[in-house]
C-alpha positions in Angstrom: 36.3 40.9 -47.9 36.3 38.8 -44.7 33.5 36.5 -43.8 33.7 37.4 -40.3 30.6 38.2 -38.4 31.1 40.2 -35.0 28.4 40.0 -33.0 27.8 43.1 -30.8 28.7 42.1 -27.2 26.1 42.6 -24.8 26.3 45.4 -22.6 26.1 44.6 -18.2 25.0 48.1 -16.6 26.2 48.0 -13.4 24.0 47.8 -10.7 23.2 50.5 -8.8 21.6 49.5 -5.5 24.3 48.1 -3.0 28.4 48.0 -2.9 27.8 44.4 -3.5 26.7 44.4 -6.9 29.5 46.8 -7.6 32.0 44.2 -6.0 30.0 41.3 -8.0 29.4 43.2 -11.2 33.7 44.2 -11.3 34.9 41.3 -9.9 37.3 38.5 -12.1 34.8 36.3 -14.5 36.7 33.0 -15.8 33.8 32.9 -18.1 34.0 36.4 -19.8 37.3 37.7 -19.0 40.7 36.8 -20.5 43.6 36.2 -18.5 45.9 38.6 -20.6 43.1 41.6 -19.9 43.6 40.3 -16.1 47.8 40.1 -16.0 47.7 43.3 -18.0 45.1 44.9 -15.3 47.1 43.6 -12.5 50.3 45.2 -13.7 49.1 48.6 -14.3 48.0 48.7 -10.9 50.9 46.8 -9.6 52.8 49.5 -11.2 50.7 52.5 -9.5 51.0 51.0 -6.3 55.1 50.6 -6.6 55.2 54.4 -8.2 53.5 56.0 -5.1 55.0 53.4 -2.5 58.5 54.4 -4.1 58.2 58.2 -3.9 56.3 58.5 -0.5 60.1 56.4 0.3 62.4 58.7 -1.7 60.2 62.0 -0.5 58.4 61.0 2.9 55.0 62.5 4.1 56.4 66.4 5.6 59.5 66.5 3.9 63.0 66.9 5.4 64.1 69.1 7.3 65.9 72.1 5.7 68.5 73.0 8.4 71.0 71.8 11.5 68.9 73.9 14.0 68.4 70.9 16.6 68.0 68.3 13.7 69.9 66.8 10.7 69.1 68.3 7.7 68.0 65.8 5.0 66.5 63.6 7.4 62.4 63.2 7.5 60.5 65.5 10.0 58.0 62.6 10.1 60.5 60.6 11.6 60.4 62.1 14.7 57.1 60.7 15.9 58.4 57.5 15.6 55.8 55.2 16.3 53.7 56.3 13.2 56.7 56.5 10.9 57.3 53.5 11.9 54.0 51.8 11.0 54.2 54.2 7.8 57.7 52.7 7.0 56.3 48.9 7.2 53.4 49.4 5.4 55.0 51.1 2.6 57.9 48.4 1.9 55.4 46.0 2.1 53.6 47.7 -0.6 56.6 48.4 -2.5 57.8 44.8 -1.8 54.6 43.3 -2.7 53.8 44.8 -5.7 57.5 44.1 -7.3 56.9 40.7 -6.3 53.6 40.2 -8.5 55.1 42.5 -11.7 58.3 40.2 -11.8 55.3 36.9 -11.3 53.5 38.8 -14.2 56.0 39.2 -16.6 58.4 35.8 -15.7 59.5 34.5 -19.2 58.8 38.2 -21.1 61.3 38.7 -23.9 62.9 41.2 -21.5 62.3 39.4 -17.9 65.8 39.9 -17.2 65.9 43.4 -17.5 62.7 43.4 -15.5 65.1 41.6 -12.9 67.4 44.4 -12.8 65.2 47.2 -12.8 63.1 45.6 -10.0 66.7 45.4 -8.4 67.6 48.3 -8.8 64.5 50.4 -7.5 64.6 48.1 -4.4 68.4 49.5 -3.8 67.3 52.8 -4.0 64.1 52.7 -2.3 66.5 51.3 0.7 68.8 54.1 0.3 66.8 56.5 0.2 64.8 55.2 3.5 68.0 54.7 5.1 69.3 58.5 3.9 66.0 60.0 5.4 65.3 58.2 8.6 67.5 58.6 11.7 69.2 55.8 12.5 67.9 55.3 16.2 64.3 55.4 15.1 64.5 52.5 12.6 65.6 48.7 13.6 67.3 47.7 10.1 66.5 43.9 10.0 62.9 45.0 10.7 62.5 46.8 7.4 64.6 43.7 5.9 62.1 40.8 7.3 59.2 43.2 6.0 60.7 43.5 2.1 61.6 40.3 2.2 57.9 38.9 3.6 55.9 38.6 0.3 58.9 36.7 -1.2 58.9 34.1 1.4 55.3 33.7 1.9 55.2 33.0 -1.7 57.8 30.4 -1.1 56.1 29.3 1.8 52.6 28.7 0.0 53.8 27.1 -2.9 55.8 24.6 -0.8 52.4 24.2 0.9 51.2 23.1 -2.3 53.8 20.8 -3.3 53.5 18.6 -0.4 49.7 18.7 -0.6 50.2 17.4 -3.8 52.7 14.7 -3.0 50.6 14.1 -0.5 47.2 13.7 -2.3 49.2 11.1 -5.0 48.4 7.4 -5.1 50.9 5.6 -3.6 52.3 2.8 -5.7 53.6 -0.7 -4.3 56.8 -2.2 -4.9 57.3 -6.4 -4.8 60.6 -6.6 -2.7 61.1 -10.1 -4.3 
């Protein structure tokens, strides 16, 4: 038999009076919670966010249409008010984008990272196909929808070059006798 003694964790009711305790009382605790539970709480909800960003791309809000009277078939009936497909479009890449971003940050160096890679890949190809299959091509600007998937990837890029020179810049700076 074991010598270890669990002590019973002390339970935190929630408080019940404004959102801001609710905000306060879930938010991220260096001093109580791990970051595994974090990464591992990120990723499931990373993963929610890319499973619904991906479908609402491969099956759009209203469907196709069914037949060639006046319109393609196959092509989304939402995609004829164009301005708020279009905003729909955006926003959903950037989801889709964004959350690959963070579940291939989450899971760098796994045992099976590159097969992560490939997946992540992979879905991206077909999330643009199927975009591209559905939408009329007058009503979508390609590099548009590139610049937005490719947004949190550079803006990552951007702020950790941010930080590197902030760094370099914050070092002492050292002497050298030229004699």
């Amino acid at each position: 038999m074991s010598n270890l003694i669990i002590a019973p964790r002390k339970k935190i009711s929630p408080p019940r009076n404004t959102w801001r305790g609710w905000f306060r009382y879930f938010h991220y605790d260096e001093t109580k919670d791990s970051p595994n539970e974090a990464r591992n709480v990120l990723l499931v909800v990373m993963a929610l966010i890319a499973a619904v960003t991906f479908q609402s791309g491969v099956n759009p809000p209203g469907g196709v249409w069914q037949d060639n009277d006046g319109h393609h078939a196959g092509r989304a009936i939402y995609a004829f008010q164009p301005h708020t497909f279009y905003v729909f479009l955006v926003s959903s890449t950037l989801a889709l984008s964004t959350s690959l971003l963070v579940i291939v940050s989450l899971t760098y160096r796994f045992p099976l990272h590159l097969e992560i890679w490939v997946a992540t890949a992979s879905m991206i190809v077909t999330y643009a196909s199927a975009i591209f299959a559905v939408t009329p091509r007058e009503n979508v600007k390609v590099c548009y929808i590139l610049i937005t998937a490719a947004l949190p990837l550079i803006m990552r890029i951007l702020i950790q070059m941010l930080r590197q020179l902030k760094s370099e810049a914050n070092e002492p700076v050292t002497e050298v006798d030229e004699g």
